[in-house]
N, C-alpha and C positions, 0 to 999 in steps of 0.2 A: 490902718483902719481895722476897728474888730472885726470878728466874724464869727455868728452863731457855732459853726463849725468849733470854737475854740471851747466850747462850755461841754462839762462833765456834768452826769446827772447823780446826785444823791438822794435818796428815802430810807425810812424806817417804814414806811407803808402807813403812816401819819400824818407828813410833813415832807416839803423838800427843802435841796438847796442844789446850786447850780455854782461851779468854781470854772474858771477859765482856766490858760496857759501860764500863766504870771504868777497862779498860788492863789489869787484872789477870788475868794467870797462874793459873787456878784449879785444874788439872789438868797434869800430866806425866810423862811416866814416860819417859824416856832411853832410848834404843837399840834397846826393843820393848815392844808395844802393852800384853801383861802385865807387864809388870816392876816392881818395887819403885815408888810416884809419890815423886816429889818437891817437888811443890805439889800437896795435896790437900786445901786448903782449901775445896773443894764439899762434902766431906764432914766438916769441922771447922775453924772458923776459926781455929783455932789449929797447923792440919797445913802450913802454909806456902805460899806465893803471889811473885809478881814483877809488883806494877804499875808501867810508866811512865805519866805521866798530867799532866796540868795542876796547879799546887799552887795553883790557884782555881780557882773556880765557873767554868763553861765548859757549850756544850752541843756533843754531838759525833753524829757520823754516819759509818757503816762499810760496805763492800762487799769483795768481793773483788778480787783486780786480774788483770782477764782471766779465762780461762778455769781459772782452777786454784784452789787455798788456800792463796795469798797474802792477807794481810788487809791492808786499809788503814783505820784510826780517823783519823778528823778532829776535832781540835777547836777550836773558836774561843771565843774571848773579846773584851771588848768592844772592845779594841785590838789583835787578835794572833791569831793560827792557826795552827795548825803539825799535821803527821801522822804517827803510829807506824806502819811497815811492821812486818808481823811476820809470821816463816815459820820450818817447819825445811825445810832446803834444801838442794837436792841439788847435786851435784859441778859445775863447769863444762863443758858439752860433752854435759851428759846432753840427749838426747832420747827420744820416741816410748817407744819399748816396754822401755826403761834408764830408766822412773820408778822410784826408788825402789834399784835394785841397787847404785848409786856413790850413798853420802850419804856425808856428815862428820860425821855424826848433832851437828849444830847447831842451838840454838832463836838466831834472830837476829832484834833489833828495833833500827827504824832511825827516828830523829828527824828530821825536815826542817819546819824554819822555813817558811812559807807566806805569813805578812803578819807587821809587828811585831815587838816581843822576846815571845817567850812566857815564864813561867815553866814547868818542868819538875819532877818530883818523878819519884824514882826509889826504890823501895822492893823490896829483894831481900832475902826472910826464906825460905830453902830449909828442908824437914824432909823428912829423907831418911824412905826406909823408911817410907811414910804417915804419917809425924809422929811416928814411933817415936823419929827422934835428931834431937839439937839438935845441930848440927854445929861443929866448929871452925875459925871465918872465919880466913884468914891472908894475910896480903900490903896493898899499899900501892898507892895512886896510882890506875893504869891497868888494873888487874890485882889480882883478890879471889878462893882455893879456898877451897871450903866441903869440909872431911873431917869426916867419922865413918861408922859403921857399914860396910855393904859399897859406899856410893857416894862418889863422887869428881866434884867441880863445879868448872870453873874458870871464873871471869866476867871474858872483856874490854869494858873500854869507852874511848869517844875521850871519857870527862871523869872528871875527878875523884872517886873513890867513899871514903866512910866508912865503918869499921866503927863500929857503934851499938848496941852492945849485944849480941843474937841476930844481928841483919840489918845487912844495908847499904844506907846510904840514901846519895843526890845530889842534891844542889838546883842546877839552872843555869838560863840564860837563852840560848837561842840565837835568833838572831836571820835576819832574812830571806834564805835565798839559802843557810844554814847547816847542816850535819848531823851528828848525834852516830847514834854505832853502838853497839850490844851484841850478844855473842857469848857464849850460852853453851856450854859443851862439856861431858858428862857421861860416867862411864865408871866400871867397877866396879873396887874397889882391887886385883885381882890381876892388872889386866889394865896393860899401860903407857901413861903418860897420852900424848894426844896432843900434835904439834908446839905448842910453847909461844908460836910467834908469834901476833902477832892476825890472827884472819882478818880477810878483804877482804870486807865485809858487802855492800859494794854489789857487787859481782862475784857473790858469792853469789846475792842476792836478784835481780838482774839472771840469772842461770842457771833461777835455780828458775823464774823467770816463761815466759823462754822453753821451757824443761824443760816444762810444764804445755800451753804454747800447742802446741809440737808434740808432745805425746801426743792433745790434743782434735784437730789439723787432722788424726791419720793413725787414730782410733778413733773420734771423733761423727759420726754421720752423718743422727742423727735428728732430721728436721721434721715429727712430727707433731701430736697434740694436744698441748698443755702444755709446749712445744718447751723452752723454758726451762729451767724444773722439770728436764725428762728431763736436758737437758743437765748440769745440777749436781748430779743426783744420780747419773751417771754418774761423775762429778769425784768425790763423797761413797764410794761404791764403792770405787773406784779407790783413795781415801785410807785406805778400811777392810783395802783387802787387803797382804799383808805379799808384796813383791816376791822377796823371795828365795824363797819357796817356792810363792806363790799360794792360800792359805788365806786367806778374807774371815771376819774379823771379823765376830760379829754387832753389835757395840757398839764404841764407843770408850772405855766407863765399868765400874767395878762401883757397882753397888747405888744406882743412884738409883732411887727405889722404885718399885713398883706401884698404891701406895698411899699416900698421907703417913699418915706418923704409922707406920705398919705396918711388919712385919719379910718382908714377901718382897720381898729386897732382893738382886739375884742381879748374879754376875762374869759379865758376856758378852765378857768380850776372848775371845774363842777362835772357834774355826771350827765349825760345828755340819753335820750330814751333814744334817740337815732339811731346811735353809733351801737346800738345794743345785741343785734345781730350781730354784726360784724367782729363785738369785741368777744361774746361769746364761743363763737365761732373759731376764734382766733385764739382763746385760750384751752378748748376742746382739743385744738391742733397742736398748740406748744405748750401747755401746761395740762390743768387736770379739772374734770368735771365739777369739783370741791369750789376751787376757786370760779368755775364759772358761773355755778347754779348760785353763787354766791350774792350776785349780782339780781338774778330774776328774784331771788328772798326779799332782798334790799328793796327792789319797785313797789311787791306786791305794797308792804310795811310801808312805803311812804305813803302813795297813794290811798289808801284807805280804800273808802266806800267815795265811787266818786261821783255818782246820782246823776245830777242832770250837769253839775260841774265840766269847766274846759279840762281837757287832758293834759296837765302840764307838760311840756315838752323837755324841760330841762329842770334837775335838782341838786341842792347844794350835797356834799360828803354826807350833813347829816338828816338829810331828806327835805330842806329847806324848800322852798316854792318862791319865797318872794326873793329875787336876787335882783331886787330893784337898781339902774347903771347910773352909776356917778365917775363924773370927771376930777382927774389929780392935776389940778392946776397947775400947778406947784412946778411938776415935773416936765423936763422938757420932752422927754419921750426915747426911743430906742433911735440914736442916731439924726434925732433934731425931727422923730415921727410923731407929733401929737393929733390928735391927743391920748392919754394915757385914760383908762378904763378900767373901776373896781363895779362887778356885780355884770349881769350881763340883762338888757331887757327881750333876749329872744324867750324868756320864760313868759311875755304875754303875748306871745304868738301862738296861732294854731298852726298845726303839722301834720297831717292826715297820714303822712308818712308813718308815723311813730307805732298805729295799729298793728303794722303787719311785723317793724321791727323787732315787737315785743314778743309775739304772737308765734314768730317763725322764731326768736329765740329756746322757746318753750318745746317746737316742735324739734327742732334741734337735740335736746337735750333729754325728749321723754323717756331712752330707757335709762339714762342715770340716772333721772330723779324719781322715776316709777312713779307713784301715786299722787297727784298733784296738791300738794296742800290746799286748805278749803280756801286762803283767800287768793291762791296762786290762782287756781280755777275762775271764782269768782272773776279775778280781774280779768284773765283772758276769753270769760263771754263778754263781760261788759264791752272790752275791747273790738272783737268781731260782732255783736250790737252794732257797738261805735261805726264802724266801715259801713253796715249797712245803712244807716242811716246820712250819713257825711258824706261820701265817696264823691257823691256832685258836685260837692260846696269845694271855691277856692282855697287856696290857704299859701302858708307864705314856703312853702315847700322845702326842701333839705339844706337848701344854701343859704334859707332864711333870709330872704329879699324884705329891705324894711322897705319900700316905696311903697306895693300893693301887690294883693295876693291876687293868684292863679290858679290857669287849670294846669299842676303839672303834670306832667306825664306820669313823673317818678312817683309822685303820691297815689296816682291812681293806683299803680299799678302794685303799689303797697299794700294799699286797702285789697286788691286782688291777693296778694300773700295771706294777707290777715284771715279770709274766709277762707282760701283753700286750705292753709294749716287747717284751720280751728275743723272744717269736714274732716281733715284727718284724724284730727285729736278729739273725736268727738265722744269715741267711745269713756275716756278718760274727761271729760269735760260735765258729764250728767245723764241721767235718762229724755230730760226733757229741755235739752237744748235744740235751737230751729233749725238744722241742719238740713230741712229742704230748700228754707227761705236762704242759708247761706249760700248753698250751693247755686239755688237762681241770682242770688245777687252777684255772686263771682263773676258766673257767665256772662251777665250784662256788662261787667266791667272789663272783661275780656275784648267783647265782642267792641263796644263802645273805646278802648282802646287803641285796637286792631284798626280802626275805622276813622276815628281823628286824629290818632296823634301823627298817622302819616304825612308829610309835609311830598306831595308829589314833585315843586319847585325845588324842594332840597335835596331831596332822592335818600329822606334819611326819616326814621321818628325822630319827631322835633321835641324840646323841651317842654312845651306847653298841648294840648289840646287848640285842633284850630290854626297853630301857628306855625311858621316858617325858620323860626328862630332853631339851631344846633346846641345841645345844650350835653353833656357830657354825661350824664346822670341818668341818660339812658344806655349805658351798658350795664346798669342794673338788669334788665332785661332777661340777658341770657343765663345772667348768674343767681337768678332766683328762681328761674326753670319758667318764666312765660312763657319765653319763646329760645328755641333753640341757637345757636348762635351760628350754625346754616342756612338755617331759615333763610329765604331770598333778599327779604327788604332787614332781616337782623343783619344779614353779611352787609349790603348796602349802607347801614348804617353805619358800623364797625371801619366800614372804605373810607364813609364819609369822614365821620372823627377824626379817624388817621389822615386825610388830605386836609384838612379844616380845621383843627384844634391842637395839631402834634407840633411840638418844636423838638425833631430828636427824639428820644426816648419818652421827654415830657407832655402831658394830654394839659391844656387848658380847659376850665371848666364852662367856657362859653367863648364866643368872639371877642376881641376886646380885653378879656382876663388875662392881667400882664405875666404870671409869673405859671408856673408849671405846678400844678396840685398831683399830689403825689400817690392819696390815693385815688384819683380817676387814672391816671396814669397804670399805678399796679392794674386797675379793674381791665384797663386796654391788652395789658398784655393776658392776664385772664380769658377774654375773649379771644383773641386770637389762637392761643391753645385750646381752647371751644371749637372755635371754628378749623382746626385743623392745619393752621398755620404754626409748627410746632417748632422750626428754627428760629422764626422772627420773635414767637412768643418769647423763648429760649434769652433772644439778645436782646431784647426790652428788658426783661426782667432784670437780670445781670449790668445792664448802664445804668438802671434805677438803683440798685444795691451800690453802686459806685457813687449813691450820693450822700449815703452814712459819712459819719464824723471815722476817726479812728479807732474813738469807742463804741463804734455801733448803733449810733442813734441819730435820729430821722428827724425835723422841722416839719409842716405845714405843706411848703411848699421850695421850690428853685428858681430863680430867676435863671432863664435857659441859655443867656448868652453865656455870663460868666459860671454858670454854675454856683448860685453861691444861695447858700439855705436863708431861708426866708419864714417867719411866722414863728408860733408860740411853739416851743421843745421841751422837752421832746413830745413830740404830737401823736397821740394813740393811734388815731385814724391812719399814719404811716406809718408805724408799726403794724397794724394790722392787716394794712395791704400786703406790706410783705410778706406776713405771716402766711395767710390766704392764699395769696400767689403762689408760696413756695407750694405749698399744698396738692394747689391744683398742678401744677408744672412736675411733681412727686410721679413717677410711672407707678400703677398699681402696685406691681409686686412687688414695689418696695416701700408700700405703705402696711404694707402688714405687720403684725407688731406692734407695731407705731399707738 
């Protein structure tokens, strides 16, 4: 039975693809992160794939190379060894902060003989359009295009390939001191194909590596807890965000589920206003201010002038708003989970959340960015406008409940973020912004907080206003400076979570929520080093980082019994916890520097 755990993450900061254990291509989508996959055999084995691999019995072992998502598979056999390089890979010359803006949009994998003659197996079965078209292979030798539908593939290689029916396969032998290359190129039929020569793979892969090492020498800088981890989840970041505009991906997947078996099965290629804080936050801590204001650029730019307009809560790589959800029939789904999901409809939802998101992003970052650009400004009054006016009204709150919206807690308390930044950042904000009325409206949201969301029968703030129900999404709380995470009814709550939503190290994000979400979980151990629980925060943190892959990347969520990674990967939001956490868990003096 597979296991999320098995898949490696590839980007040029464009596009991804995701390879398992076996060599195999499980995942890709050409040119950008949502587009049409063309190996989407995760979600159907018959949606198409690209393994290079041993044609025996072999055992293998895989890292990245250096600092970046370059992959290296090793495999050996009883007389022979040999390694797949595989990357999509940027331009020659790229460094530093041109990750991603010069690609050739290339998936490149490279063979190198290590001991012996190895055997080799080569197996390329493309299905465009998630497995919607069977395509038509054409050409001979050194050189195979797969056409149909609206994509176009053209595959070079330094051996010999067959056409075999659907797919093309290669059988060779290359021997010690030896290397075979492949080079895909993909691109849609109205656009024109590119230069027909084969690229230079090792030039290539030889760029992308250094490309990777000087982004890490002029953006990591962080040695503190979990130094590692932080470090490649920086790299995982990086890889999520699409360089030409700065919008991070919440996923690199749609619809690996929630749940096996179950149908909440959701598209996260897209950039969410949510997660905004948090990601910035997180790249402040393991990367570099460049990369993070890179992103508040991107919202002000898509958003425009948003007048009396909803605040869209989520957008596409290229500032997209309609990301209207359709069903892939077709596909049986990750493990017999349908159904399968392109677009996602929480962009017609409202999120009262998303104000303070933005907002305390801003406040975050004001002496990097120093003078706020005029539509950066604009948008963060409209935004703290926004709060005062909204803060009462239900909405479908951060976990995006489609049944019916609420009073959540976590929104209020957002909207409370949203006006205290914006009193802070006022002076930078205008002369004649309302900075009495934000401040009275804060208070009220404060006070109106403090006052309903306490659940007396739970002995805990409940998720909603009024209600009784436990909901995880308040230990935001302590981590956005409302309320201190000593505080009587904050530690109360904190107890309650922990007796009531924990499996283990894992925090559920309600009753009932079968599998362990990752980032409430990092937020639990956050709190607790708040609260002055500094061992327990300590051994939370550390079983949660035990639930990384080999290569350091993080799912959605754990199912607790088995420990086994669950949901869309790599998941920013779990990168980011850990980012965060380690952070916070960091002792003073040893964040200095940093």
């Amino acid at each position: 039975m597979e296991s999320l755990a098995d898949l490696a993450f590839l980007s040029d900061s464009r596009s991804a693809a995701l390879v398992d254990r076996t060599g195999s291509v499980r995942w890709y989508c050409p040119r950008r992160f949502d587009g049409p996959a063309v190996f989407a055999s995760l979600l159907d084995p018959d949606a198409g794939h690209w393994r290079i691999g041993p044609a025996g019995p072999a055992e293998s072992r895989r890292s990245y190379v250096g600092d970046g998502l370059v992959l290296r598979t090793e495999w050996h056999g009883p007389s022979w060894a040999f390694a797949v390089t595989d990357a999509l890979v940027f331009e020659p010359g790229t460094a530093g902060h041109e990750i991603g803006r010069r690609v050739p949009h290339l998936l490149v994998r490279r063979v190198e003989e290590l001991r012996g003659r190895s055997p080799v197996e080569v197996v390329f079965a493309p299905r465009p359009e998630y497995g919607l078209v069977l395509p038509r292979l054409v050409g001979e030798g050194r050189c195979v295009e797969a056409r149909g539908g609206s994509a176009h593939l053209r595959l070079h290689s330094d051996v010999e390939l067959s056409i075999d029916g659907d797919g093309v396969t290669a059988r060779f032998e290359v021997s010690e001191g030896k290397v075979a290359a492949f080079a895909l190129a993909g691109w849609e039929a109205r656009d024109p194909p590119p230069d027909p020569a084969p690229p230079d793979v090792a030039g290539l892969l030889d760029a992308t590596i250094r490309g990777w090492s000087s982004w890490n020498g002029q953006h990591t800088r962080y040695e503190g807890e979990a130094a590692e981890l932080v470090r490649r989840s920086a790299v995982v970041l990086q890889g999520l965000t699409d360089a030409t505009t700065g919008a991070v991906m919440a996923a690199a997947t749609t619809s690996l589920p929630e749940l096996l078996g179950g149908d909440a099965n959701w598209d996260y290629r897209y950039a969410w206003l949510r997660d905004l804080s948090f990601v910035m936050r997180a790249l402040w801590i393991a990367a570099c201010p460049d990369e993070a204001d890179a992103f508040l650029r991107f919202l002000a730019g898509a958003l425009g002038r948003l007048g009396d307009r909803r605040v869209p809560i989520v957008l596409g790589a290229d500032g997209r708003r309609d990301l209207t959800e359709h069903r892939l029939e077709h596909l049986r789904g990750y493990r017999g989970s349908r159904p399968v999901r392109v677009g996602n409809d929480a962009w017609l939802q409202q999120q009262h959340d998303v104000l303070g998101e933005v907002i305390d992003s801003a406040h975050l970052m004001r002496d990097q960015i120093g003078q706020f650009p005029d539509d950066v400004r604009e948008l963060l009054v409209a935004f703290a406008d926004r709060a005062v006016r909204h803060w009462r009204e239900p909405d479908a709150g951060m976990w995006e409940a489609r049944d019916r919206d609420r009073q959540y807690t976590s929104s209020k308390v957002m909207c409370w973020v949203a006006l205290d930044r914006a009193v802070r950042l006022a002076d930078r904000l205008g002369d004649d912004v309302p900075v009495d009325r934000w401040s009275r409206e804060r208070d009220t949201i404060r006070e109106t907080v403090l006052r309903e969301a306490w659940s007396e029968r739970t002995g805990a703030y409940a998720g909603a206003l009024g209600s009784d129900d436990l909901d995880a999404s308040v230990l935001l709380l302590p981590m956005v400076d409302f309320l201190p995470a000593d505080d009587p009814r904050m530690a109360a709550t904190i107890q309650t979570v922990r007796e009531r939503l924990t499996s283990g190290p894992l925090v559920h994000r309600w009753d009932g929520d079968a599998n362990g979400f990752l980032l409430c979980s990092y937020w639990l151990a956050e709190c607790e080093w708040l609260a002055g629980e500094r061992g327990r925060a300590a051994d939370r943190f550390a079983q949660l980082n035990g639930f990384a892959n080999d290569l350091g990347l993080l799912t959605e969520m754990v199912e607790p019994r088995a420990g086994e990674p669950i949901g869309n990967v790599p998941q920013a939001f779990s990168h980011i916890g850990l980012v965060n956490a380690a952070w916070r868990l960091t002792p003073h003096d040893r964040r200095q520097g940093m």
